[in-house]
C-alpha positions as a printed Julia matrix, in Angstrom:
175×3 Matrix{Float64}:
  0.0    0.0     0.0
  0.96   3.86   -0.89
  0.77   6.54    1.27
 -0.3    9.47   -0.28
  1.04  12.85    1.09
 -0.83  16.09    0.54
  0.07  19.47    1.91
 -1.92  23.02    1.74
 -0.01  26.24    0.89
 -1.2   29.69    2.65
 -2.4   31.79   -0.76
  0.88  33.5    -2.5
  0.07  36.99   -2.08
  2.4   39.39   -4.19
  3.3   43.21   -3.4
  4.9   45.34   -5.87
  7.87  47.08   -4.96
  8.28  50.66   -5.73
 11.26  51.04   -8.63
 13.14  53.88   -8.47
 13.33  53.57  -12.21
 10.18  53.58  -12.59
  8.17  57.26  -14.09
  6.07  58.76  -11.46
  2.49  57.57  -11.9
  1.62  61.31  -13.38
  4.32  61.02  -15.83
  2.75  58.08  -16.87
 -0.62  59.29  -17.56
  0.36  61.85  -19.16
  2.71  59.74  -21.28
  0.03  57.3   -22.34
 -2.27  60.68  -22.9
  0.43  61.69  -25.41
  0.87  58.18  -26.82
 -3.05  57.93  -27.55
 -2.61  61.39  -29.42
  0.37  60.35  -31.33
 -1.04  56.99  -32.46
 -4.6   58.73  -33.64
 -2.37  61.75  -35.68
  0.47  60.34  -37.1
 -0.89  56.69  -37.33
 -4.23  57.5   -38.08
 -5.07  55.01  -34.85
 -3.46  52.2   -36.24
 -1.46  50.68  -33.57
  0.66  48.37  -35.49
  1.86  51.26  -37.65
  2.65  53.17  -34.56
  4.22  50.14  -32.39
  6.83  49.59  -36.13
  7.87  53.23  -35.95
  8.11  53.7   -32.34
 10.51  50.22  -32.18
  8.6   48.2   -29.86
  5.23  45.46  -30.13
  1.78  46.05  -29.94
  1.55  44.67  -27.12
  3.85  47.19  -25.58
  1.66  49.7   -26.36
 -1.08  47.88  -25.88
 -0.2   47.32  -22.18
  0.99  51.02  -22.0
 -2.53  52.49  -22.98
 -4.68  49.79  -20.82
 -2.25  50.79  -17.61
 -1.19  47.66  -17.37
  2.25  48.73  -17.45
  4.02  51.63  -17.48
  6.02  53.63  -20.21
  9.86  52.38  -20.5
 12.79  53.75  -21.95
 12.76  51.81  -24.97
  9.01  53.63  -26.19
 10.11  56.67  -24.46
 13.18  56.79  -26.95
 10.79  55.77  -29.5
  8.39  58.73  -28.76
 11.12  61.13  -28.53
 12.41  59.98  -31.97
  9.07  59.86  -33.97
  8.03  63.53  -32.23
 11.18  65.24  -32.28
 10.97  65.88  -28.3
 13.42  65.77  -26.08
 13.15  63.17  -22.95
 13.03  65.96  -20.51
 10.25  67.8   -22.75
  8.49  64.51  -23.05
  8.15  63.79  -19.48
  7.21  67.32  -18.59
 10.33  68.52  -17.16
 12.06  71.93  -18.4
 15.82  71.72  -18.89
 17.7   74.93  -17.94
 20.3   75.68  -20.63
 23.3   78.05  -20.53
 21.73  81.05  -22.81
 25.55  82.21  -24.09
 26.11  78.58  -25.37
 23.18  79.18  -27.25
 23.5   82.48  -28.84
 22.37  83.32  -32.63
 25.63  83.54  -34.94
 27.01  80.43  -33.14
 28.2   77.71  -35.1
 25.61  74.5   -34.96
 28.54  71.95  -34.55
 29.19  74.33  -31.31
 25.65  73.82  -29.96
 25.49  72.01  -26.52
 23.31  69.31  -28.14
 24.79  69.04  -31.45
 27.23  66.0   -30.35
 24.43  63.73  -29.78
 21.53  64.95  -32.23
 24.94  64.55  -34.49
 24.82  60.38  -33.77
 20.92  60.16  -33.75
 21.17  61.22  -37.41
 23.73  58.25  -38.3
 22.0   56.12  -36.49
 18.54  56.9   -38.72
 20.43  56.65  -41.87
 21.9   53.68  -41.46
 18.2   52.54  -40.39
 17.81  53.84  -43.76
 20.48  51.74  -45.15
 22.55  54.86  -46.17
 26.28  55.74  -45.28
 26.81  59.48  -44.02
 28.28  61.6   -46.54
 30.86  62.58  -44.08
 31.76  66.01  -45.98
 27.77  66.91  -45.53
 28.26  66.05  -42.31
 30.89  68.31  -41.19
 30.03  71.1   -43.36
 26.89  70.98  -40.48
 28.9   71.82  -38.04
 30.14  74.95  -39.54
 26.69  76.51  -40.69
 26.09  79.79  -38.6
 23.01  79.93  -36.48
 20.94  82.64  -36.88
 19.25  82.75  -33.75
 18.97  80.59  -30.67
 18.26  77.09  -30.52
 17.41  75.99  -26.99
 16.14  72.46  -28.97
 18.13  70.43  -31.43
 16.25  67.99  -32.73
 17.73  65.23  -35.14
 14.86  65.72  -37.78
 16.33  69.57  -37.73
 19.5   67.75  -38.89
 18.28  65.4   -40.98
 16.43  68.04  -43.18
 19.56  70.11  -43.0
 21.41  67.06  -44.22
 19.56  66.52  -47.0
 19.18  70.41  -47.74
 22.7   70.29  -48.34
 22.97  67.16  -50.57
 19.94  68.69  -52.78
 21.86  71.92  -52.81
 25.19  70.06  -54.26
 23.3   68.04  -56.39
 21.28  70.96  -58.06
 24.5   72.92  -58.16
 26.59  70.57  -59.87
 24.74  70.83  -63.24
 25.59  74.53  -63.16
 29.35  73.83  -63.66
């Protein structure tokens, strides 16, 4: 004969622990506010359109707008990319910048955020499958500002990019 053993477990009750990582629970709202917005304007509410440009699933954002979850650095980049915002803009925080670093007749290569706007725009051409025309590249950082820029954003560089390749190309007939 067997003996059969059986024992009873006390119900498994689980507590969530507070990340420091983690956004504020406003932040979040108002994140998942703006994600709503973004996905019915520039993705006509399509949500797999949206989750393939922002670089995560639909069921990221899925979870993100249903509050199961909250919004994480990888569709916060995504956000910031696809809008143009900064982080700090995009999470409702105002960034103090040093006003003489950003004076009008600057150079743009000389702009606080030029170094990293600068590898965001390789980064999205080479999405693209295209190699940087280096020469375009630094003639970018020479082009005089003519006023302020407390925002650099790396669609302001990528249209400046490609203003400058048109502007070769349409020049090189005339010589």
């Amino acid at each position: 004969m067997h003996d059969v053993a059986s024992a009873t477990l006390a119900p498994l009750t689980l507590h969530r622990m507070a990340s420091e990582r983690a956004l504020p629970a406003a932040q979040n709202d108002a994140l998942r506010r703006r994600l709503r917005d973004l996905i019915t304007l520039r993705f006509g509410g399509v949500i797999t359109h949206a989750a393939k440009a922002l670089g995560v699933s639909h069921a990221t954002i899925s979870d993100v707008l249903s509050g199961k979850r909250g919004v994480g650095q990888k569709l916060l980049d995504g956000m910031a990319n696809v809008t143009g915002q900064s982080l700090d803009a995009l999470v409702g925080r105002s960034v103090e910048l040093d006003p003489a670093a950003l004076r009008g007749g600057d150079q743009l290569g000389q702009h606080p955020l030029y170094p990293t706007r600068e590898q965001e725009l390789r980064a999205k051409l080479a999405r693209r499958g295209v190699a940087a025309d280096e020469s375009a590249i630094a003639e970018m950082q020479t082009i005089g500002m003519s006023r302020a820029r407390p925002v650099l954003s790396v669609d302001f560089l990528m249209r400046l990019y490609e203003a400058i390749l048109q502007d070769r190309e349409d020049n090189a007939g005339g010589q």
